[in-house]
MIGUBA-853748 format. One line per field, with one value per atom (N, C-alpha, C): atom name; x, y, z. Coordinates in pm, 1 decimal. Layout:
! residues N
fivex	[CA / ...]
X	[X / ...]
Y	[Y / ...]
Z	[Z / ...]
***
This chain:
! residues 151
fivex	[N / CA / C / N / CA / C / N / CA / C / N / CA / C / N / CA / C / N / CA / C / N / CA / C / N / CA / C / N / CA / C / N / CA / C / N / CA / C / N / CA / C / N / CA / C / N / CA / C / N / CA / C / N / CA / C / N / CA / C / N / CA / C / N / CA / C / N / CA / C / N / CA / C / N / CA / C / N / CA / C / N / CA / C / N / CA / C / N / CA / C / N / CA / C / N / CA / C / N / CA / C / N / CA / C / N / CA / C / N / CA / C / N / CA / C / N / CA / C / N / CA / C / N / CA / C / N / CA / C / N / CA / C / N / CA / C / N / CA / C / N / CA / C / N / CA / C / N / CA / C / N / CA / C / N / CA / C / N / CA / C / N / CA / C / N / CA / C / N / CA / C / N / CA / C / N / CA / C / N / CA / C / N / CA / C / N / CA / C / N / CA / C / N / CA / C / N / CA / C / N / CA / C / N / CA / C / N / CA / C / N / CA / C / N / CA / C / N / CA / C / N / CA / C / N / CA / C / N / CA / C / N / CA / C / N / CA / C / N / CA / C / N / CA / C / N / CA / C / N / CA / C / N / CA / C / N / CA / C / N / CA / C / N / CA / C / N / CA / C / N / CA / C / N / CA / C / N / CA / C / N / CA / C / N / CA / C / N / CA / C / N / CA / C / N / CA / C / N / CA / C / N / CA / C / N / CA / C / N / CA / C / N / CA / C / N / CA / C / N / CA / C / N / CA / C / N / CA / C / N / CA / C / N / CA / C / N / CA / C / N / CA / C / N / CA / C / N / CA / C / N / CA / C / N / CA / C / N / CA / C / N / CA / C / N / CA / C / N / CA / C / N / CA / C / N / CA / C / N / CA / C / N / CA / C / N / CA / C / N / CA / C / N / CA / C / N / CA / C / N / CA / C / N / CA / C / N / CA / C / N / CA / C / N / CA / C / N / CA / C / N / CA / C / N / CA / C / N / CA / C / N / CA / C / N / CA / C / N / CA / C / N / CA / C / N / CA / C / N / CA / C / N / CA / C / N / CA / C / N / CA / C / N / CA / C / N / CA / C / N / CA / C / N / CA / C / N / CA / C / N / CA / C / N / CA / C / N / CA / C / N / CA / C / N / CA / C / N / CA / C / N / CA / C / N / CA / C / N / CA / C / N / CA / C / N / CA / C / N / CA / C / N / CA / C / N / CA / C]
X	[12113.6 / 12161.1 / 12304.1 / 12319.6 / 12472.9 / 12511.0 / 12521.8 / 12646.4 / 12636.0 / 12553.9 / 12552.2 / 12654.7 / 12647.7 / 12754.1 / 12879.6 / 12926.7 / 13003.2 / 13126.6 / 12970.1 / 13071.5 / 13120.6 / 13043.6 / 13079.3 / 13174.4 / 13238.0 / 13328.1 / 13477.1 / 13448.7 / 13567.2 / 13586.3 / 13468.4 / 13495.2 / 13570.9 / 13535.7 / 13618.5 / 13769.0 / 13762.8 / 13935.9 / 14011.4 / 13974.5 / 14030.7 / 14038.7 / 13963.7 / 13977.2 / 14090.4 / 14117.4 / 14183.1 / 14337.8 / 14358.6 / 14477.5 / 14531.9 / 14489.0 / 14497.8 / 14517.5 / 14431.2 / 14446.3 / 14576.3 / 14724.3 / 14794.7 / 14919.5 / 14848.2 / 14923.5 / 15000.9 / 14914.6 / 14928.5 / 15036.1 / 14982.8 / 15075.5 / 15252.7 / 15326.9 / 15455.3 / 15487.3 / 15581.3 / 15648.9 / 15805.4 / 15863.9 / 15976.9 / 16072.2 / 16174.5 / 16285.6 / 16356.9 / 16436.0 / 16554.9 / 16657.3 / 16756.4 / 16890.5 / 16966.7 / 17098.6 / 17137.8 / 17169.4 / 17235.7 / 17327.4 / 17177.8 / 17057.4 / 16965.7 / 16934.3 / 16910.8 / 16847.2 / 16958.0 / 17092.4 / 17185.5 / 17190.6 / 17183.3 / 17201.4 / 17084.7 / 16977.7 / 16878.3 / 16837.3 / 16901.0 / 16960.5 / 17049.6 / 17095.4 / 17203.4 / 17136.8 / 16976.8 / 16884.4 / 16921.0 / 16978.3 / 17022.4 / 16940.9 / 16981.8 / 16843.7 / 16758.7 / 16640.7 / 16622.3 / 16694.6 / 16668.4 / 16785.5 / 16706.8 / 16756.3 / 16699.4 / 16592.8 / 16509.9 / 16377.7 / 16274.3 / 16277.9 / 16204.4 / 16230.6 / 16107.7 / 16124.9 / 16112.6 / 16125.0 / 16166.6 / 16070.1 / 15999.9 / 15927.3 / 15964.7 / 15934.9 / 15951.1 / 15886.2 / 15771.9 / 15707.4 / 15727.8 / 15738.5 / 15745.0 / 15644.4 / 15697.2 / 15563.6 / 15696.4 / 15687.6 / 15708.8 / 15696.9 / 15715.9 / 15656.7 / 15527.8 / 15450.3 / 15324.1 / 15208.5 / 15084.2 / 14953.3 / 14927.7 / 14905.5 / 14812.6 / 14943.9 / 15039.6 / 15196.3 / 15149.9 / 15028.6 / 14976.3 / 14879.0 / 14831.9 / 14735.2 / 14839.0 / 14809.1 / 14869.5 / 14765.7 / 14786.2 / 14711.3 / 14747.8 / 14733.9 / 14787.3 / 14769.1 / 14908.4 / 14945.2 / 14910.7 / 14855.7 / 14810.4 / 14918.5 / 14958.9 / 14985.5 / 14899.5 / 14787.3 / 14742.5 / 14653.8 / 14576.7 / 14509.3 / 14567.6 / 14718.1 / 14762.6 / 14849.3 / 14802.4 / 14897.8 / 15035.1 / 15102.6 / 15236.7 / 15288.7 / 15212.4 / 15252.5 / 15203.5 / 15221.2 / 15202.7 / 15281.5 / 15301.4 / 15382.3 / 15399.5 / 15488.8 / 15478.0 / 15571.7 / 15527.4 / 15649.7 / 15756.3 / 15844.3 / 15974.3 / 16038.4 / 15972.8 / 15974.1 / 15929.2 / 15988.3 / 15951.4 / 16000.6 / 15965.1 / 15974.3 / 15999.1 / 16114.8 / 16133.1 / 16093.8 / 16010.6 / 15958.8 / 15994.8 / 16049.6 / 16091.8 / 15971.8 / 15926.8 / 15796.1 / 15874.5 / 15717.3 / 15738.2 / 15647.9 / 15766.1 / 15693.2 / 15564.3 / 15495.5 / 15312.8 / 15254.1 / 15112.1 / 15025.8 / 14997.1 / 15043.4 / 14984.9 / 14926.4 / 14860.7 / 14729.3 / 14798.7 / 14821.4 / 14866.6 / 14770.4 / 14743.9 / 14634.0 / 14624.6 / 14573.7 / 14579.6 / 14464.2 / 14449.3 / 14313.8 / 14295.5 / 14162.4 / 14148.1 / 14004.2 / 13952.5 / 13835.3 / 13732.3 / 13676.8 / 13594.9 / 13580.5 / 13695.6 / 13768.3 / 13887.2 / 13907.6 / 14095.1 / 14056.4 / 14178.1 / 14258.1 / 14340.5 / 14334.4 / 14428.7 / 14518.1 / 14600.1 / 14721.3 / 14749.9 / 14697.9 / 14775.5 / 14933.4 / 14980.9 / 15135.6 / 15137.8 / 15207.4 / 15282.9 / 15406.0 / 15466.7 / 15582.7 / 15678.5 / 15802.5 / 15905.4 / 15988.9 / 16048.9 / 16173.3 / 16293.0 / 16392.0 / 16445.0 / 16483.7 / 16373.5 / 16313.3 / 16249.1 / 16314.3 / 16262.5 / 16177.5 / 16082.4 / 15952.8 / 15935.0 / 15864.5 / 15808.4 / 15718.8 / 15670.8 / 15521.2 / 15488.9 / 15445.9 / 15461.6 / 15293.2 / 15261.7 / 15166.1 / 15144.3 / 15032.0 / 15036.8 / 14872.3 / 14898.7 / 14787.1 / 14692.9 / 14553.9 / 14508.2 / 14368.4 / 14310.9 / 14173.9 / 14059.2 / 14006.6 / 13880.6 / 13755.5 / 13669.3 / 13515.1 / 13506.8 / 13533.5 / 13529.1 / 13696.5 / 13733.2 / 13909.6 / 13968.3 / 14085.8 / 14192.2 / 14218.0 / 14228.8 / 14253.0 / 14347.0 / 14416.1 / 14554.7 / 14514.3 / 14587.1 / 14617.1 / 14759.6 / 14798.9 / 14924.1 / 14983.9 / 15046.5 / 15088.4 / 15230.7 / 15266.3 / 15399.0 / 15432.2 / 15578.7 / 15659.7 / 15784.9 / 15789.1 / 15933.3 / 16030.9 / 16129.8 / 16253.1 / 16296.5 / 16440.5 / 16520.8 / 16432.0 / 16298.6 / 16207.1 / 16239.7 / 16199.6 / 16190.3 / 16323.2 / 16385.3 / 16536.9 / 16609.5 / 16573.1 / 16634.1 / 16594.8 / 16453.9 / 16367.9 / 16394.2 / 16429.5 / 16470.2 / 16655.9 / 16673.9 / 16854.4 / 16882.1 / 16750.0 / 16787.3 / 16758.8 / 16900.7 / 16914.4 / 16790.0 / 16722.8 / 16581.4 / 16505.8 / 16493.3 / 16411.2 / 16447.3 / 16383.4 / 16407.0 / 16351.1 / 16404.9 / 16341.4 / 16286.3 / 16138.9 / 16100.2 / 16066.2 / 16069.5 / 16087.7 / 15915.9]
Y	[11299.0 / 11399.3 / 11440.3 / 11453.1 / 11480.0 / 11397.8 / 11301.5 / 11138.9 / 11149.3 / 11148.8 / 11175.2 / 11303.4 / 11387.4 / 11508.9 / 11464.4 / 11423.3 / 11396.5 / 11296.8 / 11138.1 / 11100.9 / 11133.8 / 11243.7 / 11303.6 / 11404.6 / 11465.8 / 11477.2 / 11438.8 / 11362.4 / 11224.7 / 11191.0 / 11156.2 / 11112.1 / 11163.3 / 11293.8 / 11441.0 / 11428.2 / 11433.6 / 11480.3 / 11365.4 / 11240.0 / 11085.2 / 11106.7 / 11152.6 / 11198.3 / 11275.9 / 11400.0 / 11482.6 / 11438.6 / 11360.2 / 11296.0 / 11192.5 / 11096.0 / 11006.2 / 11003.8 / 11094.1 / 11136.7 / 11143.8 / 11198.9 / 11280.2 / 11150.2 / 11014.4 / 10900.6 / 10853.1 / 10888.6 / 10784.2 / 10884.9 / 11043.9 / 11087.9 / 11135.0 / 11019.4 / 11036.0 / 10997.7 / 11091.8 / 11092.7 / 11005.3 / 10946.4 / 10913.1 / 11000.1 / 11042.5 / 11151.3 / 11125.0 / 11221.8 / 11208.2 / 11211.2 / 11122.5 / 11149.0 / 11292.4 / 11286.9 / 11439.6 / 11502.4 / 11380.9 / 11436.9 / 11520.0 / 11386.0 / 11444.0 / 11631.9 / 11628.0 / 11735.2 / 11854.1 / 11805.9 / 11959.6 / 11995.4 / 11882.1 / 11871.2 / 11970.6 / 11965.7 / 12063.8 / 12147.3 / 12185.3 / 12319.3 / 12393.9 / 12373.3 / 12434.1 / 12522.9 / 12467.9 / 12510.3 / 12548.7 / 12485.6 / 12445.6 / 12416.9 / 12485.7 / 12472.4 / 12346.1 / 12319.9 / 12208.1 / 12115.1 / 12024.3 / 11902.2 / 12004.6 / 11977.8 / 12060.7 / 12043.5 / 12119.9 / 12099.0 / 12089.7 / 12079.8 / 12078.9 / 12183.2 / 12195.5 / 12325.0 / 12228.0 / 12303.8 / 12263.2 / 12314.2 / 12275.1 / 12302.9 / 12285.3 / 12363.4 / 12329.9 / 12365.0 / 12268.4 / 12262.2 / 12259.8 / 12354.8 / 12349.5 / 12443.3 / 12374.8 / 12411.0 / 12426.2 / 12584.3 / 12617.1 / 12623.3 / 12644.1 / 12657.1 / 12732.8 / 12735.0 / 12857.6 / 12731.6 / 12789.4 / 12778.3 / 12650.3 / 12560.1 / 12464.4 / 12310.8 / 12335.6 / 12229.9 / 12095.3 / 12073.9 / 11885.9 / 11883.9 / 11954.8 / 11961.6 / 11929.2 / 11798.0 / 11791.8 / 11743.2 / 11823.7 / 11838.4 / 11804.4 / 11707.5 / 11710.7 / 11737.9 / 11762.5 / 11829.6 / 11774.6 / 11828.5 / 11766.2 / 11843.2 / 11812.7 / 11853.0 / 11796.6 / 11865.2 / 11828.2 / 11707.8 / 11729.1 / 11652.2 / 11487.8 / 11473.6 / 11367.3 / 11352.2 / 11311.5 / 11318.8 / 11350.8 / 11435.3 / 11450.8 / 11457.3 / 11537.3 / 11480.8 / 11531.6 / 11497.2 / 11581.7 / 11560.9 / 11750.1 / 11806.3 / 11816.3 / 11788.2 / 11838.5 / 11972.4 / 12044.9 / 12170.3 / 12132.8 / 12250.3 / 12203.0 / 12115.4 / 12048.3 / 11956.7 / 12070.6 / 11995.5 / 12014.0 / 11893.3 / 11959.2 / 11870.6 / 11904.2 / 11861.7 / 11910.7 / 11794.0 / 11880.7 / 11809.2 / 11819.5 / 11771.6 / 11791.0 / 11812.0 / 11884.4 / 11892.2 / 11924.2 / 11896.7 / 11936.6 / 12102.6 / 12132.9 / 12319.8 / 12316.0 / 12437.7 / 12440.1 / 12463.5 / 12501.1 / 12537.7 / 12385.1 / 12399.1 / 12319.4 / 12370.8 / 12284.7 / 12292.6 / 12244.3 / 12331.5 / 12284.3 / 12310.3 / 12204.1 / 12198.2 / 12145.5 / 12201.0 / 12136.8 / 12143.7 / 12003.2 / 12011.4 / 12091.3 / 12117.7 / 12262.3 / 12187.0 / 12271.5 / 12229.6 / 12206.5 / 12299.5 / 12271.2 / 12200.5 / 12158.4 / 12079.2 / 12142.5 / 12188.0 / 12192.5 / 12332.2 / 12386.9 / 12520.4 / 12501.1 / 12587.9 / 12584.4 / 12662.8 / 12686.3 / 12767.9 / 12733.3 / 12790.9 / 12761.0 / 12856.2 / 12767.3 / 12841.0 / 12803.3 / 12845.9 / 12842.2 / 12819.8 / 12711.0 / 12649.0 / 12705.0 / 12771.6 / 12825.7 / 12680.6 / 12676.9 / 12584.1 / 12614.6 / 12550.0 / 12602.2 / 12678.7 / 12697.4 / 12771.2 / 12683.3 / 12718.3 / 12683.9 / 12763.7 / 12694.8 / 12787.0 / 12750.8 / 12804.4 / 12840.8 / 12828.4 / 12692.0 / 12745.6 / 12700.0 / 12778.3 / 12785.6 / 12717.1 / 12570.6 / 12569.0 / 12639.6 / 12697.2 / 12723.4 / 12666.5 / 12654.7 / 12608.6 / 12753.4 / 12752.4 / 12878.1 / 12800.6 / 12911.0 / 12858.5 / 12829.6 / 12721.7 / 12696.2 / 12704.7 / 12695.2 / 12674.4 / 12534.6 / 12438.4 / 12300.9 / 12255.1 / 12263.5 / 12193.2 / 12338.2 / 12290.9 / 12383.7 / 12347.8 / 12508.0 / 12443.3 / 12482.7 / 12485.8 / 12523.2 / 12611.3 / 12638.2 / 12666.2 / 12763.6 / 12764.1 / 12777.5 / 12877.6 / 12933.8 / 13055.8 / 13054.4 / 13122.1 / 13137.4 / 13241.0 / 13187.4 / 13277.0 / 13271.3 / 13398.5 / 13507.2 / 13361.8 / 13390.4 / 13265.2 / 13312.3 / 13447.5 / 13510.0 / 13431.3 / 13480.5 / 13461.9 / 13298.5 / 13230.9 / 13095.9 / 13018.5 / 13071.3 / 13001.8 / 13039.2 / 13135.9 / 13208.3 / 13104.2 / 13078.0 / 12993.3 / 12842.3 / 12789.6 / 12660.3 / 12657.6 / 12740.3 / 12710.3 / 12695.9 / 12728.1 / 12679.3 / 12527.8 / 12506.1 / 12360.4 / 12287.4 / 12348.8 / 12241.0 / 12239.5 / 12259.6 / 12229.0 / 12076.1 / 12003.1 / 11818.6 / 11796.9 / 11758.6 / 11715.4 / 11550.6 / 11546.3 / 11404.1 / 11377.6 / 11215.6 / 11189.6 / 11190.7]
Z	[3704.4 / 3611.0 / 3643.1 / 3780.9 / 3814.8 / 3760.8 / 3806.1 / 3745.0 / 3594.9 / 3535.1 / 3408.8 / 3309.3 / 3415.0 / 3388.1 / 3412.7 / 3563.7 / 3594.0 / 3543.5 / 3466.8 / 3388.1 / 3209.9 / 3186.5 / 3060.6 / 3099.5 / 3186.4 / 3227.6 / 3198.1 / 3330.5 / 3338.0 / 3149.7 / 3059.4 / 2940.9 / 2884.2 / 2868.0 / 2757.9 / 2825.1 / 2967.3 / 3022.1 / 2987.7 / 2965.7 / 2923.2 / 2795.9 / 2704.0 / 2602.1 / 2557.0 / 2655.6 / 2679.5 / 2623.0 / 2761.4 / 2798.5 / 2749.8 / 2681.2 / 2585.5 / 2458.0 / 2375.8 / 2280.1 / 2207.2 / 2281.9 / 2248.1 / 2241.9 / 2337.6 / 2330.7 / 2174.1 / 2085.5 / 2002.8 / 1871.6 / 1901.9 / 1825.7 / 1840.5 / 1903.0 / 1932.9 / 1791.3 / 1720.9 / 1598.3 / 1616.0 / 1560.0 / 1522.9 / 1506.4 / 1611.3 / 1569.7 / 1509.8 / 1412.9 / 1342.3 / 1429.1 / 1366.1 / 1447.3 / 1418.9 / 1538.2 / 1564.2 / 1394.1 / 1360.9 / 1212.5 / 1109.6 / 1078.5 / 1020.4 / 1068.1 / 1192.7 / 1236.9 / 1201.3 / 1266.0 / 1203.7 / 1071.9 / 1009.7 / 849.0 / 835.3 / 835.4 / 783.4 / 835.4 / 1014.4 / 1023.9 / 960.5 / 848.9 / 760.2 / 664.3 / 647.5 / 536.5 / 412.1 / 386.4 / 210.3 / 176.9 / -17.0 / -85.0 / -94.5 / -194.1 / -190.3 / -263.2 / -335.3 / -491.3 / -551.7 / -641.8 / -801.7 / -868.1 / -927.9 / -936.7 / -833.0 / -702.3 / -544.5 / -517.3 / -389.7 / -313.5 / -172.0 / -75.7 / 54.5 / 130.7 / 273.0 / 369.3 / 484.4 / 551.8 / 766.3 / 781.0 / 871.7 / 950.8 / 1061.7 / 1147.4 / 1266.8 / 1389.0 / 1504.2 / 1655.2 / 1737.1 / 1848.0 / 1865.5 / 2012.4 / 2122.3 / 2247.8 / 2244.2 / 2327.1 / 2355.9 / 2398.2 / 2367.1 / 2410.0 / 2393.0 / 2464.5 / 2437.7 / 2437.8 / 2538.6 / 2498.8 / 2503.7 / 2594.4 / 2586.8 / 2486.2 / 2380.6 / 2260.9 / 2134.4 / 2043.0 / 1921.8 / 1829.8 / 1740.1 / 1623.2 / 1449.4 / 1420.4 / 1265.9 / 1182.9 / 1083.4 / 986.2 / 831.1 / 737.2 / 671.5 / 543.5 / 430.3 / 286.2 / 193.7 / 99.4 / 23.0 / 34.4 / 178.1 / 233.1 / 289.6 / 259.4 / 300.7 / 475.5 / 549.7 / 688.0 / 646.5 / 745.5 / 726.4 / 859.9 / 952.8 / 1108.3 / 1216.2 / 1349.0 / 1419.7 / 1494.4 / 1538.7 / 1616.1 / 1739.9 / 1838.1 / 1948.9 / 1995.5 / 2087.6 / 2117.5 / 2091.0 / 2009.8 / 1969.3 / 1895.3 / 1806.5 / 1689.3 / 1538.2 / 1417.5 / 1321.5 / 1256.5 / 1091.8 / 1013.8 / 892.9 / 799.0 / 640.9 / 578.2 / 475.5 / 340.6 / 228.5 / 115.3 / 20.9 / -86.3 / -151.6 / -249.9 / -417.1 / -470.7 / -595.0 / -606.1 / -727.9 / -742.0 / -734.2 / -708.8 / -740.5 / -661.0 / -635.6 / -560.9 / -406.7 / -319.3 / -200.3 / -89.3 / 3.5 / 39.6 / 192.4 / 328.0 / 410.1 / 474.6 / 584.6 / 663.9 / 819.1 / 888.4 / 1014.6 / 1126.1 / 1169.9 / 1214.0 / 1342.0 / 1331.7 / 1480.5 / 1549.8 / 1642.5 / 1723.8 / 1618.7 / 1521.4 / 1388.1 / 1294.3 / 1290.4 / 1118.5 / 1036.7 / 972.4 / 910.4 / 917.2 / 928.3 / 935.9 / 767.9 / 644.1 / 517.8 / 546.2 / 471.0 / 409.5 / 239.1 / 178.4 / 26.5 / -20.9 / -60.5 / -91.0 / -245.8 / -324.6 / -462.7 / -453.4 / -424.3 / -449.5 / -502.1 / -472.0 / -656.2 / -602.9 / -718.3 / -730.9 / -693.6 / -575.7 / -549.1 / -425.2 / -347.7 / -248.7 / -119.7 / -14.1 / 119.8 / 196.1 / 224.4 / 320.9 / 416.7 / 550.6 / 666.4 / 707.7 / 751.7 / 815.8 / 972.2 / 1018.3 / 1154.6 / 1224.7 / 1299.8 / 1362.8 / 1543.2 / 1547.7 / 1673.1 / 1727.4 / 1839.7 / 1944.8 / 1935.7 / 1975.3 / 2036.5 / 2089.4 / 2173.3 / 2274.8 / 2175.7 / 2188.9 / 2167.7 / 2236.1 / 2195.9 / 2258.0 / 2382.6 / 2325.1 / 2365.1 / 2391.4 / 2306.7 / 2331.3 / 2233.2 / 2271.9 / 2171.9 / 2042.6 / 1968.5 / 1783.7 / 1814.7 / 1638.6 / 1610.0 / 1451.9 / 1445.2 / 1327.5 / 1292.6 / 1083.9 / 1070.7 / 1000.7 / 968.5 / 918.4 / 889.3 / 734.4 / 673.6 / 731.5 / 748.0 / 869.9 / 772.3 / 764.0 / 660.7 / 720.6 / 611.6 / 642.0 / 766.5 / 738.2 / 863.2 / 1029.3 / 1032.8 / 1175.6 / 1178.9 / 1088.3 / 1087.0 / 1140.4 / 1058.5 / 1056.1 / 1166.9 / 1235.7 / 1376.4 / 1501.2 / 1485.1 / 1604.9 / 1580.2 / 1464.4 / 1439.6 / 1477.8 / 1489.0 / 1528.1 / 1672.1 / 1719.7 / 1882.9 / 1906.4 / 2013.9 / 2025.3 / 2041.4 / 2089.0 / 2113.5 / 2077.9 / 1924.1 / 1833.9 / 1801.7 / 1722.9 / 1730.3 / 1596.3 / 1493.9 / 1359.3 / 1389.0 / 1353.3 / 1343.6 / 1180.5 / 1189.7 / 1080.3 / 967.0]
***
């Protein structure tokens, strides 16, 4: 019965640690990343998104980001990501210890938004989940150098 524990153990922490292998994102280069530190509007007719993760709870836990049920990425501390959308109701999502964490937003045209993922404690492993964060807050924490836009 020990060994049996022991190696369900060992399983979960390999689990653990591995896991997080496969979600290395593709960074943007420097120009991309300053460029949309400038946070200009979106083209015309679009609205604009950042996604971004922040330092805090849970820095070897990555979790992905979903729009409208389609992958869009995952994050590691200090990364984000701009999306260009069309106006309208979307469906941001991100998976946690249970199954998805939502956020629904209403799009305006024109308009750049905020949404912030964070880590927090779970039962078994750590979830996440995400929350619209006022621009000013947003745009303050994304202007530090070490934030990293991936693609």
């Amino acid at each position: 019965m020990k060994n049996k524990f022991l190696f369900f153990l060992v399983g979960i922490f390999s689990l653990l640690v591995f896991s997080g292998c496969y979600s290395r994102m593709p960074l943007a280069n420097k120009e991309e990343t300053l460029m949309t530190k400038q946070f200009n509007p979106p083209p015309a007719g679009k609205s604009g998104l950042y996604l971004y993760r922040d330092i805090g709870l849970g820095v070897a836990v990555y979790r992905t980001l979903f729009i409208d049920d389609e992958i869009i990425a995952v994050l590691r501390p200090k990364q984000y990501k701009y999306i260009i959308l069309n106006p309208g109701i979307h469906k941001i999502s991100t998976t946690s210890e249970f199954g998805h964490n939502h956020l629904k937003i209403d799009f305006k045209e024109g308009k750049n938004y905020f949404v912030k993922q964070y880590m927090k404690i779970g039962v078994f492993l750590a979830g996440s989940n995400i929350v619209e964060v006022k621009s000013d807050k947003a745009m303050k924490a994304l202007k530090d150098n070490k934030f990293i836009m991936v693609k």
